[in-house]
VOPAGU-2260 file (C-alpha; in pm, 1 decimal, decimal comma):
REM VOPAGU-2260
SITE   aa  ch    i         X         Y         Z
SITE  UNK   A    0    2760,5    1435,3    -381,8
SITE  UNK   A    1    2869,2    1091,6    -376,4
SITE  UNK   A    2    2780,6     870,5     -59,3
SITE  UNK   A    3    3015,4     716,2      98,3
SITE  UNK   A    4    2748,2     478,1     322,5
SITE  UNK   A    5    2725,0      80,5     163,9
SITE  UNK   A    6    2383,9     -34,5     167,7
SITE  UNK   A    7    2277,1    -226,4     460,5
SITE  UNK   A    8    2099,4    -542,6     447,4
SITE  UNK   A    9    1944,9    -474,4     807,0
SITE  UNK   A   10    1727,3    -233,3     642,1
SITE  UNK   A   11    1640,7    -364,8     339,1
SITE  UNK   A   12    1833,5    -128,4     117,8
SITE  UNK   A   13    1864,0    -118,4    -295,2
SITE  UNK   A   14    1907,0     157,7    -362,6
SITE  UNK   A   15    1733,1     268,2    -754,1
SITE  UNK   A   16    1995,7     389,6    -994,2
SITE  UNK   A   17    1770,2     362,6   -1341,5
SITE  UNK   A   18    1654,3     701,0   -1446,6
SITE  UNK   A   19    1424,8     559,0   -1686,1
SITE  UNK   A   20    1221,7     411,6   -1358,9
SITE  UNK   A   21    1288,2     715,7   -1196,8
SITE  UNK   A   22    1112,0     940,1   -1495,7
SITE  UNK   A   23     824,3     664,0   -1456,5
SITE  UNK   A   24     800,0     684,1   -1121,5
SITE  UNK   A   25     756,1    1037,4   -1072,3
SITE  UNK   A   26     522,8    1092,9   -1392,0
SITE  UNK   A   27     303,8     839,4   -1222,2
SITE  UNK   A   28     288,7    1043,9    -917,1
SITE  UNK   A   29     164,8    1333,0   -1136,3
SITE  UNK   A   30     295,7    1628,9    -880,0
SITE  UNK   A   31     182,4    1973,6    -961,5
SITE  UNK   A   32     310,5    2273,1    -758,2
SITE  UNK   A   33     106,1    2314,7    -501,6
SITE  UNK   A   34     153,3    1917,9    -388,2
SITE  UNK   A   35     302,6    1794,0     -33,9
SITE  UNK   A   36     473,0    1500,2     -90,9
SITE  UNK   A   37     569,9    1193,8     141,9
SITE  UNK   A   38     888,4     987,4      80,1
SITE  UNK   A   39     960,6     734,1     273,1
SITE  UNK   A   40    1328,3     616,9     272,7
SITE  UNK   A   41    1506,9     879,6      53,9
SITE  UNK   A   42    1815,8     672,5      49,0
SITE  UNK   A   43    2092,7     889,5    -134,7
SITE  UNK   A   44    1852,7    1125,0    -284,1
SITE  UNK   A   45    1812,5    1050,6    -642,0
SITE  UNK   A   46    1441,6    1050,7    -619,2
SITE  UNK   A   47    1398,6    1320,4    -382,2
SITE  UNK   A   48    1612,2    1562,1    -586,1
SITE  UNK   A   49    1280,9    1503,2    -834,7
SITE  UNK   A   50    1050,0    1518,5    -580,6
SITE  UNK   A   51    1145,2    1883,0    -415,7
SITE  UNK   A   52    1211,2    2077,6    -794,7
SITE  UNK   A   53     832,2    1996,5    -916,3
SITE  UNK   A   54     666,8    1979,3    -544,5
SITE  UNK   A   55     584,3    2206,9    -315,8
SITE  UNK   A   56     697,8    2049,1       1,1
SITE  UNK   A   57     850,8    1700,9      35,7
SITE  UNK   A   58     866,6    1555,3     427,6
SITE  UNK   A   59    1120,0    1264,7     346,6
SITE  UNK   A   60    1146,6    1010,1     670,0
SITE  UNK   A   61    1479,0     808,8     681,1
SITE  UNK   A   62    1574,5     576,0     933,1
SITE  UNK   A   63    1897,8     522,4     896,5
SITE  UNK   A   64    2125,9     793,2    1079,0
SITE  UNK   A   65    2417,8     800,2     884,2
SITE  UNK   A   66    2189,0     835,1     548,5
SITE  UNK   A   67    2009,6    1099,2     727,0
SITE  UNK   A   68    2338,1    1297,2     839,4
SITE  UNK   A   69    2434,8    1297,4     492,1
SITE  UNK   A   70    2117,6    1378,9     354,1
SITE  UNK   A   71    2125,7    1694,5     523,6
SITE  UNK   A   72    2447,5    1751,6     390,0
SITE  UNK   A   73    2327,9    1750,7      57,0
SITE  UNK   A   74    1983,5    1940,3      47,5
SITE  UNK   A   75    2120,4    2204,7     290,0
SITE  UNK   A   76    2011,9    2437,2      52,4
SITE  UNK   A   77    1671,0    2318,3     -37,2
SITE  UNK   A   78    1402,5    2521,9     106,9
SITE  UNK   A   79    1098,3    2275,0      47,4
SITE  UNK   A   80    1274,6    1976,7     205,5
SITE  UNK   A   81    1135,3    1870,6     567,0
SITE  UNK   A   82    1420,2    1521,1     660,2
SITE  UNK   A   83    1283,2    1350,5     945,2
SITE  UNK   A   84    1510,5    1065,6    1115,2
SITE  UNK   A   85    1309,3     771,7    1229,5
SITE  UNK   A   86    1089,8     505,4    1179,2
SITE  UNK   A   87     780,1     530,3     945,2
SITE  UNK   A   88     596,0     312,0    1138,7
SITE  UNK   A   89     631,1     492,2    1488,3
SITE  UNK   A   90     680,3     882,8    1393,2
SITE  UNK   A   91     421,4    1117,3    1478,2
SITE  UNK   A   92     412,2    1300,2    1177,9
SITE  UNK   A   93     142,3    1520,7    1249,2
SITE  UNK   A   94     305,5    1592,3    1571,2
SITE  UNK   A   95     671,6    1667,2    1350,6
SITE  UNK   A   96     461,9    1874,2    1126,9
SITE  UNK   A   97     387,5    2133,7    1379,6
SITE  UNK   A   98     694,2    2185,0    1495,1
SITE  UNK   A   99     853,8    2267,2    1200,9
SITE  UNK   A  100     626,1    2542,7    1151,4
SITE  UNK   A  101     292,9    2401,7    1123,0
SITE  UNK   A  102     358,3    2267,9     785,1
SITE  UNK   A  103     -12,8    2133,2     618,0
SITE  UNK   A  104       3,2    1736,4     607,7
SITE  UNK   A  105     111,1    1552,8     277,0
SITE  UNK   A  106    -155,9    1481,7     -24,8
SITE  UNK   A  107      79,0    1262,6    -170,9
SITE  UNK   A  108     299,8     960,9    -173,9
SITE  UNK   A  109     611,9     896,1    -349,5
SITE  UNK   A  110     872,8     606,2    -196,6
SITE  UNK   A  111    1087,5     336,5    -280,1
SITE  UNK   A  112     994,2     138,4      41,1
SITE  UNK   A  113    1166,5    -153,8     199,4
SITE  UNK   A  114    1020,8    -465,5     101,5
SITE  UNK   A  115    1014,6    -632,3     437,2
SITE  UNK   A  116     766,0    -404,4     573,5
SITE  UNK   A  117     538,3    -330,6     231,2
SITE  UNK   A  118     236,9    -494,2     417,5
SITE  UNK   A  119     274,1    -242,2     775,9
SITE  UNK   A  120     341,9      36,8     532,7
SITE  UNK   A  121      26,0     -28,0     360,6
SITE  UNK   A  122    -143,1     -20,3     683,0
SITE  UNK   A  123     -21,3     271,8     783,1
SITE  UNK   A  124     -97,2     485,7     472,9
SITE  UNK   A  125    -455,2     342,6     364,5
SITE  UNK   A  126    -571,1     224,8     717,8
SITE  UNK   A  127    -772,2     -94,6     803,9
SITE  UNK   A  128   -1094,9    -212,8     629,9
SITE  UNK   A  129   -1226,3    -153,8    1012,3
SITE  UNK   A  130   -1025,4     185,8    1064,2
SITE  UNK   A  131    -954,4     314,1     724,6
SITE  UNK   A  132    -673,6     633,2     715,3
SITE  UNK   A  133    -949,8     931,2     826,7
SITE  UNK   A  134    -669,0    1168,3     603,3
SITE  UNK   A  135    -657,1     982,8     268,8
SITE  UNK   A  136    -381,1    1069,9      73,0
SITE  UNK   A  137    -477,6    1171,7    -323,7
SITE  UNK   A  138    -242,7     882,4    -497,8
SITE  UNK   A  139      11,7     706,3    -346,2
SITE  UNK   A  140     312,8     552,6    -560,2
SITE  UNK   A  141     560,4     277,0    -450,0
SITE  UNK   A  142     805,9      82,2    -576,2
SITE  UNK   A  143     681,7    -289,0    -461,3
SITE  UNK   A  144     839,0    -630,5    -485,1
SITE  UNK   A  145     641,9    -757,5    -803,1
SITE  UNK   A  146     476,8   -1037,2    -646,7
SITE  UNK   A  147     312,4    -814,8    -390,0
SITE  UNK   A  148     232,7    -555,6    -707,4
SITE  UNK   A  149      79,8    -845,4    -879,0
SITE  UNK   A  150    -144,0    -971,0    -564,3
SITE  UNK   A  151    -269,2    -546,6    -477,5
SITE  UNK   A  152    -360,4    -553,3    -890,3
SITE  UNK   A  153    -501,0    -872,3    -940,5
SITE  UNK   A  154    -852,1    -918,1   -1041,8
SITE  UNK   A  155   -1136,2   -1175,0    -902,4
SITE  UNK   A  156   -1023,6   -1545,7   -1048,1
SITE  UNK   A  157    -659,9   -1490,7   -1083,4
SITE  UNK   A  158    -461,5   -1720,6    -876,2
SITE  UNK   A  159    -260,9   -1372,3    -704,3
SITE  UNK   A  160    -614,0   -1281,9    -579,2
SITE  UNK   A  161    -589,3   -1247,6    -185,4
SITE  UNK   A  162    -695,1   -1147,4     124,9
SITE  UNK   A  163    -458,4    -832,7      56,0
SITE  UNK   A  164    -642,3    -785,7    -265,8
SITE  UNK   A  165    -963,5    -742,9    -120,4
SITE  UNK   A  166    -807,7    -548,4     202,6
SITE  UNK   A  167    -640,7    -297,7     -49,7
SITE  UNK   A  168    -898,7    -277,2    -298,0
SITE  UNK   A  169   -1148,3    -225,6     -60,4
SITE  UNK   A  170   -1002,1     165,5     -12,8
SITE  UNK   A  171    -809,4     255,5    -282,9
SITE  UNK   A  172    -802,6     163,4    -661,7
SITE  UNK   A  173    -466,3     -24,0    -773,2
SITE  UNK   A  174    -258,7       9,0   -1106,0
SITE  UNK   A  175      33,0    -137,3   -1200,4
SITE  UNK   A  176     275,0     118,3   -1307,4
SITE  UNK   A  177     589,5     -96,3   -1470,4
SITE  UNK   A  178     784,0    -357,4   -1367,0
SITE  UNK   A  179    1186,3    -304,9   -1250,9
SITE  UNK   A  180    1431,5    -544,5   -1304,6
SITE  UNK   A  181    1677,0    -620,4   -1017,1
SITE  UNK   A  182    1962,7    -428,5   -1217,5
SITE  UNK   A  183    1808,9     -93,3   -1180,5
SITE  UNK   A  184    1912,5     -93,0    -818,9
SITE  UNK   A  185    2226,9    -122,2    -663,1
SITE  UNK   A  186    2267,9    -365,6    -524,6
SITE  UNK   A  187    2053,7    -590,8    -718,6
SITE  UNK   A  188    1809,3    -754,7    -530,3
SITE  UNK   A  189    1723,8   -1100,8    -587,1
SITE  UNK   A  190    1384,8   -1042,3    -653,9
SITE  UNK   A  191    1171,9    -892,8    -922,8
SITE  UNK   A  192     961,7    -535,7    -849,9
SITE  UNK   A  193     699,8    -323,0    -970,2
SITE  UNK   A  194     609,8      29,1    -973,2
SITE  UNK   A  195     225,4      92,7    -825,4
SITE  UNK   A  196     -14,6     384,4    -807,5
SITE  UNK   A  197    -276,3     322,8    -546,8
SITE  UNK   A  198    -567,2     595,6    -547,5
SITE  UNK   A  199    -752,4     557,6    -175,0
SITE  UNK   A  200   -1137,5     633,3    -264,9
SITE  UNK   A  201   -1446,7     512,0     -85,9
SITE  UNK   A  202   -1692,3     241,7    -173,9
SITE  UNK   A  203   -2009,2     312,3    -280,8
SITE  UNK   A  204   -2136,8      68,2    -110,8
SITE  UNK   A  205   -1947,8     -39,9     241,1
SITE  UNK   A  206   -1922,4    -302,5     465,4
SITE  UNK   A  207   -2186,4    -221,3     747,2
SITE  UNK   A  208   -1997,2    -409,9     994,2
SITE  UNK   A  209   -1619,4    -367,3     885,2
SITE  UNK   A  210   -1522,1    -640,6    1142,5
SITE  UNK   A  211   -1712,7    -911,9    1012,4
SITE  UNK   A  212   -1573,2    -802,1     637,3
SITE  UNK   A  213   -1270,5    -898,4     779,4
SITE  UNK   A  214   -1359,0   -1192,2     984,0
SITE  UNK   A  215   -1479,1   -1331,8     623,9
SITE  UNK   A  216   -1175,3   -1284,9     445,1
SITE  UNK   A  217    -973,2   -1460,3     675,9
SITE  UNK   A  218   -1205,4   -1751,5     697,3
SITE  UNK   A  219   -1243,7   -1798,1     299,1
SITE  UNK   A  220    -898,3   -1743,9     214,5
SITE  UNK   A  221    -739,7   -1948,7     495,1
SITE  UNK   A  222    -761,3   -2268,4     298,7
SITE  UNK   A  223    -752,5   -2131,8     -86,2
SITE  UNK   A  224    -781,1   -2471,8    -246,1
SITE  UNK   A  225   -1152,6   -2555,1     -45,8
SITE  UNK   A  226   -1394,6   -2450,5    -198,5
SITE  UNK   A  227   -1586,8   -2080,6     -21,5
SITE  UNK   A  228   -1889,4   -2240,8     130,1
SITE  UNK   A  229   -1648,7   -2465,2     297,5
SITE  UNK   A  230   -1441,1   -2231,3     480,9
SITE  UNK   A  231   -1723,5   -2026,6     627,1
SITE  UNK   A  232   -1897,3   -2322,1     782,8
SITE  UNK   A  233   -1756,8   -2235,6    1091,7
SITE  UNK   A  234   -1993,0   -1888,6    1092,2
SITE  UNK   A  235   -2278,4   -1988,3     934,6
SITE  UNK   A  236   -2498,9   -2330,7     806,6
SITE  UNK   A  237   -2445,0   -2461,8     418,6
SITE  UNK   A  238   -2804,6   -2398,5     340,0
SITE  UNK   A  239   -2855,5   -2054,7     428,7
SITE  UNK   A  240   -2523,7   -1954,1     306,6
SITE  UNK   A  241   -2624,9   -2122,8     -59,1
SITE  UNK   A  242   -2890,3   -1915,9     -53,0
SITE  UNK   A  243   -2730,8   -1612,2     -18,1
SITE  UNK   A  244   -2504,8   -1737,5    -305,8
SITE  UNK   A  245   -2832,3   -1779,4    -521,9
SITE  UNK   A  246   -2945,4   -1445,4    -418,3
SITE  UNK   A  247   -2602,3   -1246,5    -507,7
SITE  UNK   A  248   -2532,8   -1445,0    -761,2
SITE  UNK   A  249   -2234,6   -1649,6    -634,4
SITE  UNK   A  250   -2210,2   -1974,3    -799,8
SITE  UNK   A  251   -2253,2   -2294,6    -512,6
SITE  UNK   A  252   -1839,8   -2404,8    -583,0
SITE  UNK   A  253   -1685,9   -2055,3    -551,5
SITE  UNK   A  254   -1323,6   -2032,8    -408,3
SITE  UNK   A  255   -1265,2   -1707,8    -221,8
SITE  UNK   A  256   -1053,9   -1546,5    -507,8
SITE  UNK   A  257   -1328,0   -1576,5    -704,4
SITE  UNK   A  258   -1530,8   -1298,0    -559,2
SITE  UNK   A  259   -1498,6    -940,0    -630,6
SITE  UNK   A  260   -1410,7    -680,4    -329,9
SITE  UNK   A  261   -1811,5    -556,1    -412,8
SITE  UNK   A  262   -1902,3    -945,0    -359,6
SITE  UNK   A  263   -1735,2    -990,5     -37,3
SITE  UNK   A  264   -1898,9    -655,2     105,9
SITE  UNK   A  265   -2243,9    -772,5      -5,8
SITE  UNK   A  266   -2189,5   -1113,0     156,9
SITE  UNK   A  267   -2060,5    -972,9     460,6
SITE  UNK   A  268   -2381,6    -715,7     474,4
SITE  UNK   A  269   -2624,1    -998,4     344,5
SITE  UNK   A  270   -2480,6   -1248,2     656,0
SITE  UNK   A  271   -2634,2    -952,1     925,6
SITE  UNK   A  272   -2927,7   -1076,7     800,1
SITE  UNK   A  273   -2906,9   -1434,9     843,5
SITE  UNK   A  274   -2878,2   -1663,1    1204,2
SITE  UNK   A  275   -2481,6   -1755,2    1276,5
SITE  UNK   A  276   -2379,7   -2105,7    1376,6
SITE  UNK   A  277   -2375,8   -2091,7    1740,9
């Protein structure tokens, strides 16, 4: 079928043409039969014409109408294709899921997702470090601007090392797939992406008060270039916060990125233990 919509730069749509990407992307989503899957903007189908022959179910969620209408054109005869119209962000799908049929939630992710809401899409399908997703799914796989697949990857010292790092790594584990040039989409964007495989899991060891995990990383990495010790003065004194250091083994001029996510959940648990500034 050949679509006869143009992208529209409203909804951040490039649409991927590469079938080399598309092989990847789908081998790193490693679907067996009896796997649900989740897209999240189909587009003009080319990946979820993958997704339904080696799934069992696919629920693909579209927000743009006209897409949708002729989305339903096309997989009128696919029996393992639920096409919800609407907005990722605000759709009840457990709520859509019952009525058409009771149909069990997905286990899986699989998307090409508009760049301009990677970070709320994140959110929604992990969770919060406070509230993380009570449902996790077994792997998720996204297509990513690079720089963001660079900062959920990076590892402690690297100058991508973030806030998000921590917030992402804290409940899943994050590979980078491959990268995607801007001419395996049409139209090009004019940035760089990645493909990434995030695999939600819990730590061994957790924050015991998830709110003050994330109180912390918003304190050390709101000024990256000052130096850790700095940036939480406002929550607790410089001596007993060195000496937490000492004890976990945090050198005295550590910057935030500098810190592993299993650092930043001992700190966080070691500070219960230790008088705030009032």
């Amino acid at each position: 079928m050949t679509f006869s919509a143009k992208p529209r730069k409203k909804f951040g749509q490039h649409w991927l043409k590469s079938e080399p990407i598309l092989v990847q992307i789908v081998a790193a989503a490693e679907l067996q039969a009896s796997d649900r899957v989740l897209e999240i903007g189909p587009g003009t189908g080319v990946l979820t014409r993958r997704l339904v022959s080696q799934a069992q179910h696919v629920v693909a969620v579209e927000l743009d109408y006209d897409l949708c209408r002729q989305l339903t054109t096309q997989f009128a005869k696919t029996q393992n294709l639920l096409l919800l119209q609407g907005d990722i962000l605000q759709l009840d799908l457990a709520q859509q899921l019952v009525l058409a049929n009771d149909l069990p939630m997905p286990n899986k992710v699989v998307a090409n997702i508009p760049y301009y809401i990677t970070g709320p899409i994140l959110e929604r399908l992990l969770g919060t470090i406070a509230r993380p997703n009570p449902h996790p799914f077994d792997s998720i796989v996204l297509l990513v601007q690079r720089e963001i697949a660079q900062r959920l990857c990076a590892r402690p010292g690297h100058k991508t090392f973030g806030g998000l790092t921590v917030k992402v790594q804290y409940l899943a584990d994050c590979e980078l797939i491959c990268a995607v040039p801007p001419k395996a989409f049409q139209p090009p964007p004019k940035v760089d992406s990645a493909v990434i495989r995030l695999r939600p899991r819990l730590l061994a060891t957790p924050a015991i008060e998830p709110q003050r995990l994330q109180q912390l990383l918003k304190l050390g990495f709101g000024s990256k270039r000052k130096m850790l010790r700095n940036n939480l003065a406002a929550v607790i004194e410089r001596s007993p916060l060195l000496e937490l250091f000492a004890a976990l083994n945090i050198a005295e001029n550590a910057r935030a990125e500098d810190l592993s996510v299993a650092d930043w959940v001992a700190l966080s648990n070691k500070m219960l233990e230790t008088p705030r500034v009032s």
